[in-house]
C-alpha positions in Angstrom: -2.2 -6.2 -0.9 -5.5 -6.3 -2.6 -5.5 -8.0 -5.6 -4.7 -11.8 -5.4 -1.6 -10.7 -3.7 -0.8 -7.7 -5.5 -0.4 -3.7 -4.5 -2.6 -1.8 -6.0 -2.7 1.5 -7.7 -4.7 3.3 -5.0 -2.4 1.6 -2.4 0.6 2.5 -4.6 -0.2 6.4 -5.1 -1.1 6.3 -0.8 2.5 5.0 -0.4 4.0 7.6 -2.7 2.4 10.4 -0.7 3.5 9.0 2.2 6.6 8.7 0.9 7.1 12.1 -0.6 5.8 14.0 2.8 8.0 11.8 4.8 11.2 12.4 2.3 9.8 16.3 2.5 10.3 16.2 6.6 13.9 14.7 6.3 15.1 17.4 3.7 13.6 19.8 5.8 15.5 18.3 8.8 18.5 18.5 7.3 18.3 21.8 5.7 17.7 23.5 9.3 20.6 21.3 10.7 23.1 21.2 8.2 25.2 23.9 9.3 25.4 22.7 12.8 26.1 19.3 11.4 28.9 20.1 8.9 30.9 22.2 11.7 30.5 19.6 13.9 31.7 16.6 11.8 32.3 17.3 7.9 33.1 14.2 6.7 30.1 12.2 8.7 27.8 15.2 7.1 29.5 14.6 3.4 28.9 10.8 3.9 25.6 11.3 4.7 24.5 14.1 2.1 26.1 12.4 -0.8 23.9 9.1 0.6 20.7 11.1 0.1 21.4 12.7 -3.2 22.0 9.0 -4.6 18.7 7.7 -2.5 17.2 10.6 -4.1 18.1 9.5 -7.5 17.3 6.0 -7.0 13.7 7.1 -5.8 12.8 9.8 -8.3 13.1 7.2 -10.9 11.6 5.0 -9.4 8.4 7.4 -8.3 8.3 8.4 -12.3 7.7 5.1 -13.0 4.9 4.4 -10.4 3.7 7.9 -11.0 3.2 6.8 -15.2 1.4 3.9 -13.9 -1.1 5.7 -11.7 -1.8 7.7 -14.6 -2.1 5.0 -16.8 -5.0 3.6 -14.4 -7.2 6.7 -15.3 -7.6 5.8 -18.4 -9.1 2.3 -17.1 -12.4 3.3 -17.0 -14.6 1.9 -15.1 -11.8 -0.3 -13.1 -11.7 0.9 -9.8 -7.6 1.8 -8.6 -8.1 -0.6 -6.0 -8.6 -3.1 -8.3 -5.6 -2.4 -10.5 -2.2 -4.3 -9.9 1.0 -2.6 -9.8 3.1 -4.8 -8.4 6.2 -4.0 -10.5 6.6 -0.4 -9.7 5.3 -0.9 -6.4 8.5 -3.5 -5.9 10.8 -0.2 -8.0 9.7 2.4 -5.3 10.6 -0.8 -2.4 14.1 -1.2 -3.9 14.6 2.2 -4.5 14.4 2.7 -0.5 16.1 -0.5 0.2 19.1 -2.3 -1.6 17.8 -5.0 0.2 14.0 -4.8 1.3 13.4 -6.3 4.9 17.2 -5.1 6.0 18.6 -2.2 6.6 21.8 -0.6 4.9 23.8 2.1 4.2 22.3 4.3 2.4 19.0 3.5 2.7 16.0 5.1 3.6 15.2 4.1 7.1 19.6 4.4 7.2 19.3 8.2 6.3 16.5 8.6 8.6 18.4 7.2 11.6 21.4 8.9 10.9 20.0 12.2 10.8 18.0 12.0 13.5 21.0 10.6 15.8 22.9 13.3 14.3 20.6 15.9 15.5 19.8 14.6 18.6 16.2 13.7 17.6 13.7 12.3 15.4 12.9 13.5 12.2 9.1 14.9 12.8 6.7 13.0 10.5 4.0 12.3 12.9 1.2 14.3 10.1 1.8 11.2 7.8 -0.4 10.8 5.2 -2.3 7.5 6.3 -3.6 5.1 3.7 -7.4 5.3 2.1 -7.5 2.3 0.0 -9.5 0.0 0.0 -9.0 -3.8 0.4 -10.7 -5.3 -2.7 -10.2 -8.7 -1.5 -11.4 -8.4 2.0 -14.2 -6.5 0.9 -15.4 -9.7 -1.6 -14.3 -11.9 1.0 -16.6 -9.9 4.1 -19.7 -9.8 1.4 -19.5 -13.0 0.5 -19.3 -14.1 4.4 -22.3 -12.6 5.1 -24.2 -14.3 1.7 -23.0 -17.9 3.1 -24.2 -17.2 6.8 -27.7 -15.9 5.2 -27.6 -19.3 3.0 -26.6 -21.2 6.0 -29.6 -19.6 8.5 -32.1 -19.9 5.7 -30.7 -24.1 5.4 -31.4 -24.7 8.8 -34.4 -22.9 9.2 -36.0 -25.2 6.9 -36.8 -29.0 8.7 -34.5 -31.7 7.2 -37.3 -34.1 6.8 -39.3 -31.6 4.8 -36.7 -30.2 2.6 -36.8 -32.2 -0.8 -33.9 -32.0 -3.1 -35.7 -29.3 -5.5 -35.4 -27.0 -2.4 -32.0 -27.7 -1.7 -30.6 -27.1 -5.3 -33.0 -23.5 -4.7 -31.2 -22.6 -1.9 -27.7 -23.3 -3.0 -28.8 -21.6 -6.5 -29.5 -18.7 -4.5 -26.4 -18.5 -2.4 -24.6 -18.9 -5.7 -26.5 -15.9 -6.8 -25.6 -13.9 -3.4 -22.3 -14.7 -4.2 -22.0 -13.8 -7.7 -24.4 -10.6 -7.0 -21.2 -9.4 -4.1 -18.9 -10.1 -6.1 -20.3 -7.3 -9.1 -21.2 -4.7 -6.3 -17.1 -5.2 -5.1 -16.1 -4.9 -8.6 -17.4 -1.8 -9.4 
């Protein structure tokens, strides 16, 4: 979360191609072990195939409308995606995957996942995960600013109380002031 609490676009289009690689490795899962599965126990591979093709659903539309709003965000020039909240669709891809987010049911996700891979015997593979490359807009501002207040701070006590008069002072806070609002346009750009 990167904006003031909110997922971003870069951090929403990282998810989705996690998502969609991971969602690639269970199909592909199932598609090798489906005929295995289906002589072994029918009705446990119906339950679970008709399970997917709704989660499917559910997702697609979902994705389509997280997909419109990364699109959207290119035509926001000049505002980096990692500065772009998308907290809606970011919350329509998370109840997509689970009818209750933080729990796991039937028919979700993680549920499909788990099933399939105790059905086969094994884990789905998805160790080549796409990993995230987004930034962290907030942490960034926060870490740039942290290092303007300890300058301000060094520079304060470098200087002898008993000499510093008040003009001084208001200099030295005016300048970490400037630091500050200086990091804060490098972060936004």
């Amino acid at each position: 979360m990167t904006v003031l609490g909110h997922h971003t676009v870069a951090e929403l289009r990282d998810w989705l191609s996690a998502l969609d690689y991971e969602a690639g490795q269970i199909a592909s899962a199932y598609a090798t072990f489906a005929p295995t599965w289906q002589a072994q126990d029918a009705a446990t591979h119906h339950e679970w195939a008709s399970d997917w093709k709704a989660l499917q659903a559910r997702y697609h539309a979902a994705r389509a409308r997280a997909q419109f709003a990364t699109l959207r965000a290119q035509i926001d020039v000049g505002v980096p995606d990692s500065m772009i909240p998308v907290e809606d669709e970011w919350q329509g891809v998370l109840h997509a995957l689970a009818k209750t987010p933080g729990a796991v049911g039937k028919g979700d996700f993680q549920d499909l996942y788990n099933r399939l891979s105790a059905a086969q015997g094994k884990p789905v593979d998805v160790s080549k995960t796409p990993q995230p490359t987004a930034t962290d807009a907030d942490l960034s501002a926060y870490k740039a600013a942290d290092v303007v207040i300890r300058a301000g701070e060094s520079a304060a006590r470098a200087l002898s109380p008993s000499r510093v008069s008040p003009g001084t002072k208001i200099l030295v806070g005016g300048g970490i002031l400037l630091g500050l609002l200086l990091t804060a346009k490098v972060v936004l750009r």
